[in-house]
N, C-alpha and C positions, 0 to 999 in steps of 0.2 A: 509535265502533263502527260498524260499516259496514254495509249494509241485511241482507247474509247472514248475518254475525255476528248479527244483530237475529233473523233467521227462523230460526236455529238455535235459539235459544231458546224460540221457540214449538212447542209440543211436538204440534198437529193438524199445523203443516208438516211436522216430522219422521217422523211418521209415516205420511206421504205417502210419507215420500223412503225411509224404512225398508219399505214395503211393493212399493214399487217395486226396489230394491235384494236384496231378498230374495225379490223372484218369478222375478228374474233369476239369483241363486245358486245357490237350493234346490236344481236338477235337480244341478248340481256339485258337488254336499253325498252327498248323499242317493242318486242314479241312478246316476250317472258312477261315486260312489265311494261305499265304504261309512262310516258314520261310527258310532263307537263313544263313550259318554260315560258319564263313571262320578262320580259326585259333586255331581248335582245336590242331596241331600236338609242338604249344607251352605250352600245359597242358600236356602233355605225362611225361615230367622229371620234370614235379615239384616235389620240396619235402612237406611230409605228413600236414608242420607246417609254420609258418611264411611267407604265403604269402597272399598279400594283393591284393584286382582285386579292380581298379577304373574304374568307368564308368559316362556317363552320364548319364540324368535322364527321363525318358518321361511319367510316371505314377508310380502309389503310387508302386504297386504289380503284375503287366503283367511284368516286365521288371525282377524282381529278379525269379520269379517262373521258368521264363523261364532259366535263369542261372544254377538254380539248375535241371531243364530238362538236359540240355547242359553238365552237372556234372555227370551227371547218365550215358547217354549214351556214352559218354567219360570212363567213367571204363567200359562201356560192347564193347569196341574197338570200337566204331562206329566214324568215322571218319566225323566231318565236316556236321551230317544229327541226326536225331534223329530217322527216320525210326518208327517201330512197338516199343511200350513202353514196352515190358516184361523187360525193364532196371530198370523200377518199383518193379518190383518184392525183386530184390537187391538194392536197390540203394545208391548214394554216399551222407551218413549223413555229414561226417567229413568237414563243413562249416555252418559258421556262416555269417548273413549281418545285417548292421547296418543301424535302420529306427528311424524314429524320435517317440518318448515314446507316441504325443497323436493322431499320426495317428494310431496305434498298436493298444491303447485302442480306439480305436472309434466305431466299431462296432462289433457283431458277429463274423465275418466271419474273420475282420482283427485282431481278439482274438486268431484264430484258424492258421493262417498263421507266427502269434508272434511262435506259439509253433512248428513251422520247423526251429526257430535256431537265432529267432532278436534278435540282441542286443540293446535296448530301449537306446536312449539318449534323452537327453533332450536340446532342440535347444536354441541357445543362441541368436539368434536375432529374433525368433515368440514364440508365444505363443496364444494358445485361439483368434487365427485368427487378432492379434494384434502385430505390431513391438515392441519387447523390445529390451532391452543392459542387457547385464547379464554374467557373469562370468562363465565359462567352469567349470563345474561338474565333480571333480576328480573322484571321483565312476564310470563315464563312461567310460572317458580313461581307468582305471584298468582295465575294465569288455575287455575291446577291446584288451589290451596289456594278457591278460589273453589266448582267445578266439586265439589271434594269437599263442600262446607261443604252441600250440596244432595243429590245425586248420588252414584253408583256413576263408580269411575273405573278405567278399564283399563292398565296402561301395560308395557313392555316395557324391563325394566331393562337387557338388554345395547346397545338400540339399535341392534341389527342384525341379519340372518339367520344371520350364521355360529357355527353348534354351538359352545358352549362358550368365546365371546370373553370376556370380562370387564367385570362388570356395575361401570353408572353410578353413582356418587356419589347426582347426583340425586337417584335415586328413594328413595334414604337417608333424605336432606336431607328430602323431602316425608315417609317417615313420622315423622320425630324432630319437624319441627314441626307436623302434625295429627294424631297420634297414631290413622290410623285402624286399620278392624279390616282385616287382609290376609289377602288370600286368595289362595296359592299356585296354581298350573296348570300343570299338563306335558301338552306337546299332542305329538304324530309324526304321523309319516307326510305330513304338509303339503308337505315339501321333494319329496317322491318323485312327488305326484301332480300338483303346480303348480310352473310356470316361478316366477321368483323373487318376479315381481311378485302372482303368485298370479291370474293372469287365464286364463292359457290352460294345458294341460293337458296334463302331460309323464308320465302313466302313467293310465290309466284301469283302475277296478276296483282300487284303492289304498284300504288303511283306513286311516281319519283317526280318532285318537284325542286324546279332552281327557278331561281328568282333572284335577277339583276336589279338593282336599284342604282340610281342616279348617285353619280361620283360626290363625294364628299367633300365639302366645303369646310376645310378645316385650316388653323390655324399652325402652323409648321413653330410659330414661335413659344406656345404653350409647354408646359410640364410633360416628360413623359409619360408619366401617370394619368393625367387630363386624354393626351392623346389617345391611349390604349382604351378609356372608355369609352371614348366618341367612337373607339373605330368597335370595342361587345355591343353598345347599343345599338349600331348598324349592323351588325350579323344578328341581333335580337338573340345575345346569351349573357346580357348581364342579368342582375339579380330582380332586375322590374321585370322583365320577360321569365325569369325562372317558372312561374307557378301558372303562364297565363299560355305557355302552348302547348300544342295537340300532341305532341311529343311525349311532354312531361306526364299530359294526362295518361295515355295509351301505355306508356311505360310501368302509369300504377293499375292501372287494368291488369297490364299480362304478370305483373307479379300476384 
């Protein structure tokens, strides 16, 4: 394990790097744009470890930063808003999310976002902006089954930004064998106010909506296949939802 790997684990460094991280966001959350959240009062009785939050995906890093916003102010009671950030001051380390290993190393900045808590994997079907086929990297599962056995974990089943691709095996695999509690999430309006990487700002005064919905009552004994749709119909990107959201429509608008 390597000295960074080492300081992610210590949860006063990260909350350096979480407060730093999040004094820089906020105004782009909250000023820039407006943000709307509904479903905080399903995070209140979680317990400390084993739970997984799937969501969709709409940029590399505006959509997790903001989760762990929504995390912070969620332990300083705030209900469904994020209001004034002194949630910063304290806020909620105990979570990890899972991004893919060469968006993480790609720049500065996404070096510095690795160290509030990624869990790097390695994608099995791109690489170096290229399609491959490649066998799932045991090392990563562990690090995720590890990360849960603790921890809240984030992760993004389709692996990608674009509406409605088709969600990873993967994230199957990880609930069939930790059987945690999932918490479903449908976010918009991400794509409309941030460039892809989610850094810079491609519509100002854009509402940004997340939406928690009630943990998933699911069968751990099922097919992995069965699994993975139970968990696109709960983020609303299988093919029934394809034609029927405001996304898909606005999308054929601006072309």
């Amino acid at each position: 394990m390597t000295l960074l790997e080492r300081l992610k684990q210590v949860h006063l460094f990260r909350r350096v790097v979480y407060g730093v991280v999040g004094a820089v966001t906020y105004p782009g959350l909250v000023l820039v744009n407006k943000i709307k959240i509904e479903g905080t009062e399903h995070l209140k009785t979680l317990p400390r470890n084993n739970v997984l939050f799937v969501s969709n995906h709409q940029t590399y890093f505006a959509d997790v930063i903001t989760f762990l916003h929504i995390f912070c102010a969620v332990k300083w009671r705030k209900d469904n808003r994020l209001g004034l950030p002194y949630y910063l001051l304290n806020p909620f380390t105990n979570v990890y999310y899972v991004a893919a290993e060469e968006t993480m190393n790609g720049s500065f900045i996404s070096k510095i976002f690795k160290l509030a808590g990624a869990l790097t994997v390695k994608r099995t079907w791109r690489a170096d902006g290229q399609n491959v086929q490649r066998n799932r990297d045991e090392s990563d599962t562990q690090k995720i089954d590890e990360a849960l056995a603790k921890s809240w974990v984030i992760t993004f089943p389709q692996g990608t930004t674009k509406p409605f691709a088709p969600g990873r095996k993967g994230t199957a695999h990880i609930i069939k064998n930790n059987h945690p509690i999932v918490v479903p999430v449908v976010i918009n309006g991400f794509w409309r106010a941030f460039n892809k990487k989610g850094l810079a700002f491609k519509k100002k005064g854009s509402i940004l909506s997340i939406r928690f919905k009630e943990p998933l009552q699911l069968d751990y004994t099922k097919p992995v296949d069965e699994i993975l749709d139970d968990v696109m119909d709960a983020i609303e990107q299988s093919k029934r939802f394809m034609l029927k959201g405001k996304h898909h429509l606005m999308n054929m608008i601006d072309k």
